[in-house]
N, C-alpha and C positions, 0 to 999 in steps of 0.2 A: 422145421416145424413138423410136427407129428401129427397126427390125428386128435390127439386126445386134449390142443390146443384152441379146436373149438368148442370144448365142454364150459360149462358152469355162465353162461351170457346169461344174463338177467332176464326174465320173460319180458321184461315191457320191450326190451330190445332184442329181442328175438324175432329174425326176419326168414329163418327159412322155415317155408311153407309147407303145409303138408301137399301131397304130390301123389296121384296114381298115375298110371300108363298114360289116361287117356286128358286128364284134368290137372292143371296148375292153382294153386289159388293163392293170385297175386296181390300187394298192398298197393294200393295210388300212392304215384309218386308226382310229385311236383317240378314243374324244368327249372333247369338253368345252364349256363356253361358247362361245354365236359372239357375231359382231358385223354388223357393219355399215359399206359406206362406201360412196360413189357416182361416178360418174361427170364429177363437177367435175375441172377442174386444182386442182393442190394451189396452196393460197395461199401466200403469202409467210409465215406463220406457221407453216406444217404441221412437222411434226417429220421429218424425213427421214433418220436414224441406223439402216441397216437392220441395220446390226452386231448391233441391238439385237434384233432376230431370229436367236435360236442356234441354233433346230433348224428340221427341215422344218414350216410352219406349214400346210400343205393337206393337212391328214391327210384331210378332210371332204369333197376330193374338188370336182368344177366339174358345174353344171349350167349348163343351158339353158332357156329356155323364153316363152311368148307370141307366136313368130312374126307376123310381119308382112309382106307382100312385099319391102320393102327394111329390115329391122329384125328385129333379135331380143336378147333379156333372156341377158347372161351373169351369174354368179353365182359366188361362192365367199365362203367364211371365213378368217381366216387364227387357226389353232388348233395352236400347235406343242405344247401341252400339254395333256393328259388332264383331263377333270375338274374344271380349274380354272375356276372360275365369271370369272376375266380371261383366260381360254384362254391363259396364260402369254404374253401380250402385254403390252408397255409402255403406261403409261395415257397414248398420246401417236397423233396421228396417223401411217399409215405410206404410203408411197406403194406403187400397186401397178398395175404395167407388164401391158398387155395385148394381144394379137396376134389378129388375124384373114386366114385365109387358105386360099385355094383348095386347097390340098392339105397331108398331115399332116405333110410335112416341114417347111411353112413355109417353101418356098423362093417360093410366091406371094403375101404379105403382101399384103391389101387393105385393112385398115384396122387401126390399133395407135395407143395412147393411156395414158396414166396415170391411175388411180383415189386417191380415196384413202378408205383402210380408217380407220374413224374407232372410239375408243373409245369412245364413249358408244353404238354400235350395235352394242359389240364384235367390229369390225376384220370386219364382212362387206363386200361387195362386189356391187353391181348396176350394169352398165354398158348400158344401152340403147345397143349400136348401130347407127345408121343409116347410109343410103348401099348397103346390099347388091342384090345385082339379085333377083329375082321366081325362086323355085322353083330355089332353088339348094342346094349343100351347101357347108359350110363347117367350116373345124377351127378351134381356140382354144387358148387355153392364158395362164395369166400367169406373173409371175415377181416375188418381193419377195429383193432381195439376190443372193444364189448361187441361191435354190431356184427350182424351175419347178414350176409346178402339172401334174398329168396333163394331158393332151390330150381335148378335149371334142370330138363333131361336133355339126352340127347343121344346121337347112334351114328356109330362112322358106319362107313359102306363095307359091304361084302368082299373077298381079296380078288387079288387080279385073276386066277385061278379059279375064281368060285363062278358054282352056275347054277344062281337066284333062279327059284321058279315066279315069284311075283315082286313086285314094289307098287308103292303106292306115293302120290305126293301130289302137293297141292300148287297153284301156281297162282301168284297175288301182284298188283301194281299198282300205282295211283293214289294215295292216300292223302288227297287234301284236308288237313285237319279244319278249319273254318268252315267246310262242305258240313262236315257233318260229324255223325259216331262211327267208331269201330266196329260194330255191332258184326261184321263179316268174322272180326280174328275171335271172336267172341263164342261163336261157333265151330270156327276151326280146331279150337284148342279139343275139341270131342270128337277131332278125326282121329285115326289110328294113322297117322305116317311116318313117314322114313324121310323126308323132308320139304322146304318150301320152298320156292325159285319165290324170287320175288326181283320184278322185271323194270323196274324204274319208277321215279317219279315219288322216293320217297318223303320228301318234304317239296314246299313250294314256296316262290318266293312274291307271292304274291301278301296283299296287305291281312292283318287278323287284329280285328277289333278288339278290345277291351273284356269280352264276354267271350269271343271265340268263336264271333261269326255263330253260324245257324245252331251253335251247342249252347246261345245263348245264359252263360252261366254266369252269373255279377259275381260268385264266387272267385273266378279267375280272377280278373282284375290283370289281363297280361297288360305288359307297358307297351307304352308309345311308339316303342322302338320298334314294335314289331309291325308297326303303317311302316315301316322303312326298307325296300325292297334288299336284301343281304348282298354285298358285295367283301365287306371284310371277312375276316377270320374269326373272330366274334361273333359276327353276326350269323352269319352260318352254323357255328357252334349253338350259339344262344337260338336256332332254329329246330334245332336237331333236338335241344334241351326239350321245347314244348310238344315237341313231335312223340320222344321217346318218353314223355312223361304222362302216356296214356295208359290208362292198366290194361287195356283189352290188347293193345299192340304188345303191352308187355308179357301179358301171358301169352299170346302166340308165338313170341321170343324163347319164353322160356321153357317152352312145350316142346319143342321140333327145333334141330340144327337149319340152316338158312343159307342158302345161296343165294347173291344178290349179284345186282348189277344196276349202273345207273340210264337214266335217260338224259333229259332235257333240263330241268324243273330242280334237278340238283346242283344246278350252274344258275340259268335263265333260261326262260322259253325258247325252244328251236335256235339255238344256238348251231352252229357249227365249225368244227374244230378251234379256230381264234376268230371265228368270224361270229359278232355280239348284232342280236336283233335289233340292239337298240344303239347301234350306229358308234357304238365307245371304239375309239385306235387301238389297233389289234396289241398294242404293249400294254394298255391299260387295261385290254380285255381277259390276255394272259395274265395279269396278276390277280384279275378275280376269280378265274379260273381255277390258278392254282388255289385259294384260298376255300373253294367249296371242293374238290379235289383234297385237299389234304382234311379239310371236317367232315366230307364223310367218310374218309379212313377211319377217321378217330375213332367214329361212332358204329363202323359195323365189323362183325365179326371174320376179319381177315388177317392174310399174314403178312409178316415183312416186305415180301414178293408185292405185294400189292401195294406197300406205302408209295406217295409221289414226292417226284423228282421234281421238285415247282410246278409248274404245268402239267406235266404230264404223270401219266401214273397207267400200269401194264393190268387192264380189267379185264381181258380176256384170256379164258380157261381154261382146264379141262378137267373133269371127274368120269371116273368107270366106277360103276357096280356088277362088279364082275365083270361076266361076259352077257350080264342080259341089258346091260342101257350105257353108250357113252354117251355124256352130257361137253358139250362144247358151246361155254358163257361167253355172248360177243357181247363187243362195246362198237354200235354202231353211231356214235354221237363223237369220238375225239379226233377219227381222223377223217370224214367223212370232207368230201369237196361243197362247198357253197349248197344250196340249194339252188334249184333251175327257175329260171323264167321269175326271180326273187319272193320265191316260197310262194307256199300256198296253195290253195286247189284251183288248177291250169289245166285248159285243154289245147292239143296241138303245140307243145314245149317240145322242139325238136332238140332242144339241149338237154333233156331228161336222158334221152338214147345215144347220147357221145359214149363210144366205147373208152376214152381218157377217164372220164369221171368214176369217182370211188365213194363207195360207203362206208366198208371197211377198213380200207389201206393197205397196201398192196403185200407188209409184213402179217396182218391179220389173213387177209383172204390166203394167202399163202398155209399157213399154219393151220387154217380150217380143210384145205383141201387135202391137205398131209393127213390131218388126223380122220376125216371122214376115210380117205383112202386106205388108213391103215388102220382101220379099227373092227374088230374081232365080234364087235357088239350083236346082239340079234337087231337090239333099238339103236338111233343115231336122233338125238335132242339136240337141237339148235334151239337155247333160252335167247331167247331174242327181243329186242325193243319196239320196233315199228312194225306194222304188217308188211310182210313178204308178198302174200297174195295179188294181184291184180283188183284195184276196187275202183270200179268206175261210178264215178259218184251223177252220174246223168245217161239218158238216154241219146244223146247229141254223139255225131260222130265227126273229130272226134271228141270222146268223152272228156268228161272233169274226173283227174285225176290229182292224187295229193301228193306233193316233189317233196315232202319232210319224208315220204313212208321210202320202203322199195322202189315203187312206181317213181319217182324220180331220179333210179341208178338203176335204169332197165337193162344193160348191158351187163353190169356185174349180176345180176339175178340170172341173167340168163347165161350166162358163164359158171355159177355156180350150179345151175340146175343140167348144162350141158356134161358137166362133168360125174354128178350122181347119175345121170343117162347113162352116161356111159363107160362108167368105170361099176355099172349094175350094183350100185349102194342101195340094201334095202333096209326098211324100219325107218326113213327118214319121218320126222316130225316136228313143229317147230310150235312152241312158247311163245306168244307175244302178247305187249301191257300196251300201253302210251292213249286207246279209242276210246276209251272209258265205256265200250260197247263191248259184248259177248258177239266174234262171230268164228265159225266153223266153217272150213275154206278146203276144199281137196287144192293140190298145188301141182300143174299141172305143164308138162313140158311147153307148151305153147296154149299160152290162154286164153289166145283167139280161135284157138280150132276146138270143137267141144269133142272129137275124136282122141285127142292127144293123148299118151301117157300120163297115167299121174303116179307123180315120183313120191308121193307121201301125203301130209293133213298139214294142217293148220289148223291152232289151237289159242284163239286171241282170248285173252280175259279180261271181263269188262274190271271196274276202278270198286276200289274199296270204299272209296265217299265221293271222287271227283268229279262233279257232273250234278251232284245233287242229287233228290229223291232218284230221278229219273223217271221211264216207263217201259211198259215192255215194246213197245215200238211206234213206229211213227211215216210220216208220208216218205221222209230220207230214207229211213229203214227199207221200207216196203218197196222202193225205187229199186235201192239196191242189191236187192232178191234178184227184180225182174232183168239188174246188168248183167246179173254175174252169177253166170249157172252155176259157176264151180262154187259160191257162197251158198251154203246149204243151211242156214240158220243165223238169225243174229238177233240182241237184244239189248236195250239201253240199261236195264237194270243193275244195280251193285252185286258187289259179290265175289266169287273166286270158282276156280276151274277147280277139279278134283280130276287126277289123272292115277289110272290103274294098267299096269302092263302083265302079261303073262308072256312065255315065251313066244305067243303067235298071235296075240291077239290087245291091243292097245282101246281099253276103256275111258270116253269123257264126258264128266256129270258137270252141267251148269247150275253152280247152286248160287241164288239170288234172295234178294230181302225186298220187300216193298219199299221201303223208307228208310234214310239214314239222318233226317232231319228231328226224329226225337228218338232215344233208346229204344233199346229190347223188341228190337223186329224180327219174327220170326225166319226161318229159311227153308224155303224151299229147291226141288231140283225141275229148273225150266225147261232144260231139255237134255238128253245123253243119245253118244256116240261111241260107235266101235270103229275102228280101221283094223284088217288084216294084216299082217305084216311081210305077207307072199302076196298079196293083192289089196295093193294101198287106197283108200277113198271109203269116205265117212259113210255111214250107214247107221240109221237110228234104231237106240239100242232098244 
């Protein structure tokens, strides 16, 4: 395929968008099942009849994401039908043309290739490509037949060698679609960044009405099926179909490359490893596992390395940007040991502090401690799930503490933190989604003694919808000020973290919406923070 193969598409089917730095302007897409194809040439068998495609099949929009100095993960589906669990695709393979280029018109083409969209992963698409130069921007786009998918941007990281004086990126989680609107990626898309962690809890398997819950739109008309909590592969698929058929999610797709990782919410609630909340035999629990495991592969922008293995699947990571930020994506949810005292917020759980119990797994925690130990970084990101921090949720001694968060794997937290002690790892900072609250935490060698070292920040981002309107605080809230000296802010409101680094100095802007129960709510910034990176602990900016 050339370049010159995406010329002459009919305006009515013309899908890529005009596009500046800072702005996408994306079409509504409609869900349905995705699939799956990859970045091989098509074989001599493939089915190549794109006739066979009658309407526009990218309703679902193009992502990006996993950066690498000369590399990065494009993505799409090809879904020209609503709903339909074969996403109105032929049960055949389809070939799918792809472009990459220095600028949005695509008049600098630097690399372009054919995918193919296969059925049995229903007809999505991950193209790893390589060959890009270090800290660059770039624009994308495919085409199957006449149609052209929207226009994506996106920007690998700076090389290993290189020493970035700044980055910028945003850090998002939680996104129950029936909560409410996007109206958070709505506004992201007019940040200027380099990329977006996005921290769990991408869809949920909870029920969505006919109208779409509080987006109340008789327009939807979703089915039935979707009162049905997801355990197959379908229905996960056909979740991820309503999820990614938002335009606000899909323009903040298409705007920024995306690092991801999952929580709870993308299996069933507070799950742990094979162990199901809702009492299913852990052989029937691993196959639905595997089954949300292998559709959010489908559906987010990663690589082979990351496809799963039935059950299991390898989420945790690593990225440098240069020598100024290594990032290290854990998956604290797949191998983690039971919850203590049978979940939930417990006080006096003497089985939270067994030094046996694990969060990570003893391959994970291993692999984190090598790469903090060996990392050149000025910054050290820990994208994380649950809060790390100490949060006593009462005045009672002792307190109510939550055994899904850290707080119920107090020996590995503090194994992990005796080691940043003492192997003097500086720039520690950690990312975390799952509270659907904003709070700002210094993290502190012992977080009983208010003397103690503190080894770095914490950085929790409240929920993009989940939780509802919300408010900016409450009698909980206000409690938990008065436990936890090291908690220096928090807030129930929507929204996302905006995070700015220079080589000494780590900036965090809380930007919040009043309301996600009707559109277009404005955004504000609720509170910001600096931490030093020679002398760690939050201070308002």
């Amino acid at each position: 395929m050339r370049s010159g193969d995406f010329t002459g598409v009919d305006d009515e089917v013309r899908r890529a968008a005009a596009v500046t730095r800072r702005r996408f302007v994306t079409l509504t897409g409609a869900a349905a099942a995705v699939a799956f194809g990859t970045n091989l040439p098509i074989s001599s068998t493939a089915f190549a009849d794109e006739a066979s495609v009658r309407s526009d099949p990218f309703t679902l929009g193009v992502a990006s994401g996993d950066p690498l100095p000369d590399a990065v993960v494009l993505w799409t589906r090809l879904v020209p039908q609503i709903f339909d669990p074969m996403g109105g695709m032929p049960d055949r393979n389809v070939p799918v043309q792809w472009q990459v280029a220095r600028d949005d018109r695509f008049r600098q083409v630097v690399r372009d290739g054919t995918a193919t969209a296969r059925p049995e992963y229903r007809h999505a698409v991950h193209v790893d490509v390589r060959g890009l130069q270090p800290a660059s921007e770039y624009f994308y786009r495919f085409k199957v037949g006449k149609y052209l998918s929207p226009v994506g941007r996106t920007r690998t990281v700076p090389a290993a060698g290189a020493k970035p004086s700044r980055m910028r990126f945003a850090v998002a989680s939680c996104q129950n679609y029936p909560d409410g609107f996007y109206t958070a990626y709505r506004h992201m898309v007019n940040e200027d960044l380099d990329a977006v962690f996005f921290l769990g809890d991408y869809i949920y398997e909870n029920a969505i009405n006919p109208v779409g819950g509080n987006r109340n739109d008789a327009a939807l008309e979703i089915p039935d099926i979707f009162q049905v909590a997801p355990d197959t592969l379908d229905l996960y698929r056909l979740r991820y179909s309503l999820y990614k058929s938002d335009p606000d999610l899909q323009a903040a797709h298409a705007a920024f490359p995306w690092i991801v990782t999952w929580d709870d919410h993308e299996v069933e609630d507070n799950y742990a490893a094979g162990v199901s909340r809702g009492n299913k035999p852990v052989e029937d629990f691993l196959v639905q596992r595997a089954n949300a495991y292998r559709a959010y592969w489908e559906h987010m922008p990663l690589r082979p390395l990351q496809e799963p293995a039935g059950p299991d699947a390898q989420l945790y990571r690593r990225f440098d940007f240069g020598d100024l930020m290594r990032v290290s994506v854990l998956d604290t949810r797949q191998y983690r040991d039971d919850q203590s005292c049978g979940d939930g917020v417990k006080a006096g759980c003497t089985e939270a502090d067994d030094p046996a119990r694990t969060l990570m797994g003893a391959a994970q925690r291993t692999w984190l401690a090598d790469g903090l130990a060996g990392s050149g970084a000025r910054w050290n990101l820990l994208a994380n799930q649950v809060m790390v921090a100490k949060q006593r949720n009462s005045l009672t001694d002792p307190p109510l503490v939550n055994m899904d968060a850290w707080d119920g794997y107090t020996a590995e937290r503090q194994q992990l933190f005796d080691e940043i002690s003492q192997r003097d790892i500086k720039g520690v900072f950690v990312i975390t989604g799952d509270t659907h609250t904003n709070y700002a935490a210094d993290l502190k060698l012992d977080f009983d003694d208010l003397n103690s070292p503190t080894l770095g920040v914490e950085l929790v981002g409240t929920s993009i919808t989940s939780g509802g309107d919300g408010s900016d605080s409450n009698d909980q809230l206000a409690l938990q000020l008065a436990a936890n000296p090291h908690i220096k802010f928090n807030s129930f409101q929507r929204g996302y973290v905006r995070c700015e680094l220079d080589r000494d100095l780590m900036r965090a802007d809380y930007l919040v919406i009043p309301y996600i129960s009707r559109p277009n709510a404005p955004l504000s910034t609720r509170a910001s923070f600096v931490s030093e990176r020679a002398n760690p602990g939050l201070q308002p900016a």
